[in-house]
C-alpha positions in Angstrom: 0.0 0.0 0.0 1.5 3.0 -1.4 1.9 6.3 1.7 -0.8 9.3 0.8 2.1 11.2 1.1 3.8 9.4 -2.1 0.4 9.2 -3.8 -0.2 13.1 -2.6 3.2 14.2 -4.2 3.1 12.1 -7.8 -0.6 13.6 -8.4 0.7 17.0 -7.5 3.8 16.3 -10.0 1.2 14.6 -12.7 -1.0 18.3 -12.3 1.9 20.5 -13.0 3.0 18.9 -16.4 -0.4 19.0 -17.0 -0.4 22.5 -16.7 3.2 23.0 -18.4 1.4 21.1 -21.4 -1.5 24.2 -21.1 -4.5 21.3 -20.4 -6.6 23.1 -17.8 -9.1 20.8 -17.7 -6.2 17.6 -16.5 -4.9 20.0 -13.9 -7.8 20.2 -12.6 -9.2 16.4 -12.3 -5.8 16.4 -10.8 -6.4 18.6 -7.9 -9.8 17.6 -7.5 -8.4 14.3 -7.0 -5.8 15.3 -4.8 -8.3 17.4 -2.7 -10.1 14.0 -2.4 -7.0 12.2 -1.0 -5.4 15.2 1.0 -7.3 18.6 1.4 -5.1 19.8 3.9 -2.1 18.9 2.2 -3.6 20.4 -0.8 -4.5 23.6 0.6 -0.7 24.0 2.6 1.1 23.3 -0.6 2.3 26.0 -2.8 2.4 24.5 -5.8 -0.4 23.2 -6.0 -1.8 27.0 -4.5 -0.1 28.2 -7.7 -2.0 25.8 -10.0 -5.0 26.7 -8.6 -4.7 30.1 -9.2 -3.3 29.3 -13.2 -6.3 27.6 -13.5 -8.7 30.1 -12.5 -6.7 32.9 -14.7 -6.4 30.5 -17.7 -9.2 28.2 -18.4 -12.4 28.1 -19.7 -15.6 29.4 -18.3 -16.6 26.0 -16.7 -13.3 25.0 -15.7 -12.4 28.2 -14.1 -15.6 28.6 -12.2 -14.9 25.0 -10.3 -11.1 25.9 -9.9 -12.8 29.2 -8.4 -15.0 27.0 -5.6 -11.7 25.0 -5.0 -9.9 27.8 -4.3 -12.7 28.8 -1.8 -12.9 25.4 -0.3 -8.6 25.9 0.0 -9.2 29.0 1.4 -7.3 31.2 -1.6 -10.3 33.4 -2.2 
């Protein structure tokens, strides 16, 4: 059984080159997925702060308004 701190970091790697590849909509199954395994973790990390925030500035109408309730539910906004 892999540690939720292994799985917590590999998802939060997977998101950014998701991001670095410009495919807002990954990042965010990423987080959301991440927020499922480790909220606090997720809202503590800066990376994953900073991805947040890309998404919200960068995606889509739909994507950006549920990377805008995640940031609320992380406390960002």
């Amino acid at each position: 059984m892999p540690s939720l701190e292994r799985e917590f970091t590999f998802g939060l790697e997977v998101a950014a080159c998701h991001s670095q590849r410009r495919d807002d909509a990954a990042v965010l199954l990423s987080l959301l997925g991440l927020e499922a395994v480790a909220p606090e973790d997720l809202a503590r990390n800066p990376l994953a702060r900073r991805l947040v925030l890309t998404v919200i500035r960068r995606a889509r109408a739909m994507h950006a308004r549920q990377a805008e309730q995640l940031a609320q539910r992380l406390g960002l906004v």
